[in-house]
N, C-alpha and C positions, 0 to 999 in steps of 0.2 A: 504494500500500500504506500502511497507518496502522499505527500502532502504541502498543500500551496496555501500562498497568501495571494487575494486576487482584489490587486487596489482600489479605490475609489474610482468608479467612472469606466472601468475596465471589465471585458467579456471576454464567454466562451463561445466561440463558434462552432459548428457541429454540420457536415452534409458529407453523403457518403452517396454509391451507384450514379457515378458521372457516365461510368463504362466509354471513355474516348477510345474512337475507333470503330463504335459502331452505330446505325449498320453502316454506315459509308464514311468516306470522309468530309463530305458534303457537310450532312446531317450533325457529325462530333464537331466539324471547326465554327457551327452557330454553337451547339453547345458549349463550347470553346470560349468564347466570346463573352456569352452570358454569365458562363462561371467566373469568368476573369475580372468583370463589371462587377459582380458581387464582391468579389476579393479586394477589390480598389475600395466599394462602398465600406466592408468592418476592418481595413486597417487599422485605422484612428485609435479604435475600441480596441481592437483585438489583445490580449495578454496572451492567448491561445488557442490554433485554429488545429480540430479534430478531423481527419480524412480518415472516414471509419469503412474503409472497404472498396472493392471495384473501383475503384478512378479509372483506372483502366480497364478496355474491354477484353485484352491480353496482355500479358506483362510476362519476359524474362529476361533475367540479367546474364548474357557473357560475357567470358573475362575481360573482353574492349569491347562490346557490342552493346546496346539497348534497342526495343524497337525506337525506328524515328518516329515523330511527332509531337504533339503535345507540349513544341518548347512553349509556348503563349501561359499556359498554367505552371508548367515549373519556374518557368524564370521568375511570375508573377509571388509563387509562394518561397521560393532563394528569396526572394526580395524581402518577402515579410521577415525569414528567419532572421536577415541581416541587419535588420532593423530591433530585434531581442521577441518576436511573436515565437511561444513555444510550437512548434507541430510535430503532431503523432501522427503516425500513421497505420490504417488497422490491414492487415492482407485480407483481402475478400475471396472467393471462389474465383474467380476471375482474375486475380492477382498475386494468389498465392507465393509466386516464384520469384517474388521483391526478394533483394540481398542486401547491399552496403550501397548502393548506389546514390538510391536516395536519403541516405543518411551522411554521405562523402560529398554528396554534390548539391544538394538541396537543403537539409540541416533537419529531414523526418528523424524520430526517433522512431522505431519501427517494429509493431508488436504483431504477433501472430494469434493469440489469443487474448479473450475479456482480460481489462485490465480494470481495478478500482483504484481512481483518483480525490481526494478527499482536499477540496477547495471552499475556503473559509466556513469550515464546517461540517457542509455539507458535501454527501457521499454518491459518489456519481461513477456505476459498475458501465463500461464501455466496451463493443466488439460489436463485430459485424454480423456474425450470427450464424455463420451459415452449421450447419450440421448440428444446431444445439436443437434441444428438445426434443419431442416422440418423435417418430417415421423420420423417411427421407434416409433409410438404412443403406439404397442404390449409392446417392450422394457419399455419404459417412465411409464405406468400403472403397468408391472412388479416390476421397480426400487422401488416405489412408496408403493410397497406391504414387497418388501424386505428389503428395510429401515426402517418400520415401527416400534418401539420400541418395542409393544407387539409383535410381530413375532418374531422378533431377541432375545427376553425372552423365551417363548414357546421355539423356536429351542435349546436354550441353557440347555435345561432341557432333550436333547432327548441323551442318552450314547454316546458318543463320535465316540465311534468302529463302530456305526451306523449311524449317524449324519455326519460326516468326508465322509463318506464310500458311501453313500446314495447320495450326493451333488455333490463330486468330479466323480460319475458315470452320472448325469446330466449333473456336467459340459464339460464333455468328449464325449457328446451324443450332446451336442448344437455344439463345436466345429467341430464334424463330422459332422451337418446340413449345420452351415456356413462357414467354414475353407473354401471353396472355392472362395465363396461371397467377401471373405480379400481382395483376390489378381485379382480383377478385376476390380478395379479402371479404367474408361475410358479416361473423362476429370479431372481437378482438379477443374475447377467451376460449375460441376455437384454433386458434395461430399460435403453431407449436412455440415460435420464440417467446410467447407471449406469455404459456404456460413454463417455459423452461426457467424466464424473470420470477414468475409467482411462487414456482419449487423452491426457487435461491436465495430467495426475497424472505420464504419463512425459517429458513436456515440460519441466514446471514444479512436482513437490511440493509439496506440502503436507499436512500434520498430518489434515487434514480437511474434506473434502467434504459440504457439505451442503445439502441441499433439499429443495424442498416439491412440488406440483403434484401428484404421482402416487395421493395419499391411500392407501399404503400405507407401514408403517412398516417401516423395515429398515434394517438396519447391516449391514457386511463388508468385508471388507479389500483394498486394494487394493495392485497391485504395482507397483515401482519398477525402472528400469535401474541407479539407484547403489544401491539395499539402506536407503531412506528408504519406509519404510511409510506406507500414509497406509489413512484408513477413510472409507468413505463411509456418508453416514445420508441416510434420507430420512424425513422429518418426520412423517409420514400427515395426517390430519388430525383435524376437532374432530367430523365429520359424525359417523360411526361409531366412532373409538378415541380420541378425547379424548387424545392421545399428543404429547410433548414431549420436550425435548431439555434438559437443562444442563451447562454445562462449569465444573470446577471448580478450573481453572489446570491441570489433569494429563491429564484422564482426559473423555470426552465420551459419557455415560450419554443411551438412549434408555427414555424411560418411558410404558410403556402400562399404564391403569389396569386390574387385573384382571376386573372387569364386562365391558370393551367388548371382550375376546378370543373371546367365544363368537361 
């Protein structure tokens, strides 16, 4: 557990499932754009900006190689780091194969699994989400294959122009299977991550629950065995509701711009 002081006048920021790079490059360099406008909008504020997952819509790192693009948002967030804005970054399913890159070259610190950060007070459990909770067992046996050290060696041996090329065209074939799946959230205590907050939550408390993966945006409350409230949020993402999170030492506001509601 870490712990902040987060000063007067100062926020947290929070958006995760940008996934740049799909489906075209079209489609990600407006994404691109908008995400970038927002990062210019909470500098001023920013004490610390959260990338909880998918940023990218494939990510790996060789040992001189990265895919290209995307300089518009990294240089945008080097910028913040260099200016003293803390940023984490969560691997998402889709990003899982982040190294040192952007921790050498960008200033992420970069976690693979929920982290709990505890800022002026209050307790705030962070990750992307993917494989928590019941079902989704296909996924979990996946992960489990893709994280693997020898796999992610072997992969790294295969030319890049092929390797990059090959992956990002999977990843764009999964998205066309489930991109629909995203945005059909029914209940929020039917939504495995939602229940997997509420298991942890009577465990262990916490202030707040948050994650990304699901690209649906949603807050609600969860319950406690001591009478410690906690709320859970999930992020949505950049694809369809451009939707963010900031905390402002008190109070953990979910914002979805009113265009992307229809």
């Amino acid at each position: 557990m870490h712990r902040f002081d987060l000063p007067p006048g100062k926020r947290l920021y929070f958006a995760s499932d940008l996934h740049l790079g799909a489906p075209n490059s079209q489609a990600s360099r407006e994404r691109e754009r908008a995400f970038c406008a927002w990062l210019d909008a909470i500098a001023p504020s920013a004490e610390a900006v959260y990338i909880v997952g998918d940023l990218f819509d494939f990510w790996f790192e060789y040992r001189h190689a990265v895919p290209k693009g995307f300089v518009r948002t990294l240089g945008k967030l080097a910028g913040l780091h260099d200016q003293g804005v803390k940023l984490y970054f969560f691997t998402g399913n889709h990003d899982l194969w982040a190294k040192d890159y952007l921790t050498e070259e960008i200033g992420f610190e970069v976690f693979t699994k929920p982290i709990r950060h505890v800022w002026g007070g209050k307790s705030l459990v962070i990750g992307h989400g993917d494989g928590l909770g019941p079902g989704d067992t296909g996924y979990k046996v996946l992960k489990r294959i893709f994280t693997f050290k020898p796999f992610q060696w072997a992969f790294g041996w295969i030319h890049p122009d092929l390797g990059i090329g090959l992956a990002s065209w999977l990843s764009r074939g999964s998205r066309a299977r489930t991109g629909q799946a995203d945005y059909g959230m029914k209940t929020l205590k039917e939504e495995a991550l939602f229940q997997f907050a509420q298991a942890e939550h009577l465990m262990n408390p916490a202030d707040y629950w948050i994650f990304g993966h699901r690209h649906f945006p949603a807050i609600g409350p969860l319950e406690s065995s001591d009478g410690q409230q906690g709320t859970y949020l999930n992020l949505g993402d950049w694809i369809k509701w451009q939707s963010w999170a900031e905390f402002d030492g008190t109070h953990l506001h979910l914002h979805i711009p009113p265009q992307s509601k229809n």
